[in-house]
N, C-alpha and C positions, 0 to 999 in steps of 0.2 A: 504494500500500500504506500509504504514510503517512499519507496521508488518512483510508482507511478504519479505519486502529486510532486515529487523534486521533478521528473522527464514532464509532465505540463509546465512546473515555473519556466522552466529553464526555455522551454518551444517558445511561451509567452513574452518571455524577455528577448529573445532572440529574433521572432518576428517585430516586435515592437522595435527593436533599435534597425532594423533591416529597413521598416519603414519611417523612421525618424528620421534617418542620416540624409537624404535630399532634401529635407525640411532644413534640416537643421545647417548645410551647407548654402541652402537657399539662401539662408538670414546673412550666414555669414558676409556672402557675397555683396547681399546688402546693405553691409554696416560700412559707414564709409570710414574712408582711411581718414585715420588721425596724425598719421607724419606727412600728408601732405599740407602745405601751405594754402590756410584760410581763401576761399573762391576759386581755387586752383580744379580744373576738371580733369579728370584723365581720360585720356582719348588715345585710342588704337590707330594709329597713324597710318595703317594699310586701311582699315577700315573705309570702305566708299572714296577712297584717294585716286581722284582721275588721271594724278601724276607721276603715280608710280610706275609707269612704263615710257617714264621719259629720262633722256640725259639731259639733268640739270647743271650747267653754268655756271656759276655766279646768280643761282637762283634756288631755291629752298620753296616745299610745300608749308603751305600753313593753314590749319586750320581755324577758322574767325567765326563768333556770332554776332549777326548784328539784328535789332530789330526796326524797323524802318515801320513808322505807323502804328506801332505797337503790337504787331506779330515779329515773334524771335525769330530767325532762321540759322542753321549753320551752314558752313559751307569752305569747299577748299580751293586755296589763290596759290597762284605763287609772288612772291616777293623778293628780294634781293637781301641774299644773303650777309651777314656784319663786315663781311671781311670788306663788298663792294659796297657797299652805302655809307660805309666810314672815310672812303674817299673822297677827296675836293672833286666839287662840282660847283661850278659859278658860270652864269651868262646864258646858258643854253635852256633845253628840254630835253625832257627823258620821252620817247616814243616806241610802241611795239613796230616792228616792222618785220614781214616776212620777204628775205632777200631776193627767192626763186619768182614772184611772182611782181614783187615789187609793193605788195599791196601792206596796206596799216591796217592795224587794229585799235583797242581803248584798254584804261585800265580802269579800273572802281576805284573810284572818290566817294568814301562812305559811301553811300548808295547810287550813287552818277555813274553814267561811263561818261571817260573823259578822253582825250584824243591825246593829251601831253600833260604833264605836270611838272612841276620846278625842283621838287625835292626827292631824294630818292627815298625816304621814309612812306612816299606813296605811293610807288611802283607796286601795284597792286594786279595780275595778270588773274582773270576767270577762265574757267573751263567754256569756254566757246564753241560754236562752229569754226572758227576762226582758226584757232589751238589744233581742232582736231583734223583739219583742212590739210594745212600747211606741214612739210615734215619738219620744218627748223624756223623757228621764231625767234626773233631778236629784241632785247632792249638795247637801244641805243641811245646814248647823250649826243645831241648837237643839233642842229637847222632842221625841223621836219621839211622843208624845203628843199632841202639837199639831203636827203639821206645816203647817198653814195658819200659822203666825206664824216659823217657821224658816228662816232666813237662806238665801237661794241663792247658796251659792260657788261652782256650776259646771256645767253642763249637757251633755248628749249628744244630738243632732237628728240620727235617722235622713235623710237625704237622699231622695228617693224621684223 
């Protein structure tokens, strides 16, 4: 008899923790991290990343949210990596331009697209038709006028 009511505990506890354990990992998963720094997200950088099948430049995926209107949205740019935007830039515009075809494109000014911008803190490239078009995109500083003499700070090479 004693046997048989110890071989029920023992089933009991054993199914019980058999079905606890994805509960109880659930939670875990849900508890957020406390060594991250306060408003910090962690984000899976492969995760929905349109640009991981690109050779990047002098250019870095980043992911941003912004909410424009007061719906949030996220979403991934490329921008210019520290090493290139720590550089002097004075007089000119920064401009995407794709070389093969000749043709331009914009970057996101907070919520704008914009043709050129002045500072390189807002070289801001979206996932386009444009992007996805062209095999090699360029930023370049100097004359949108002249882009055959405009400095190339950074490139994008579709991979194929």
């Amino acid at each position: 008899m004693i046997r048989r009511t110890a071989l029920r505990t023992l089933i009991t506890v054993a199914v019980t923790a058999t079905l606890a354990l994805p509960l109880t990992q659930g939670a875990q998963a849900a508890t957020p991290d406390t060594t991250a720094p306060a408003g910090a997200a962690t984000i899976n950088t492969d995760d929905g990343n349109p640009f991981r099948w690109m050779e990047l430049d002098g250019l870095r995926a980043d992911f941003q949210f912004m909410c424009p209107a007061g719906h949030c949205v996220g979403f991934w740019s490329l921008v210019l990596t520290d090493n290139v935007a720590q550089q002097k830039f004075e007089g000119h515009k920064f401009f995407v331009y794709a070389p093969a075809t000749g043709e331009f494109s914009f970057f996101l000014d907070t919520d704008i697209a914009v043709r050129t911008v002045d500072h390189p803190s807002r070289v801001r490239l979206v996932d386009t038709e444009f992007m996805r078009s062209h095999p090699r995109v360029e930023v370049r500083y100097g004359d949108p006028d002249h882009p055959d003499r405009a400095r190339v700070v950074a490139s994008a090479t579709t991979l194929m």
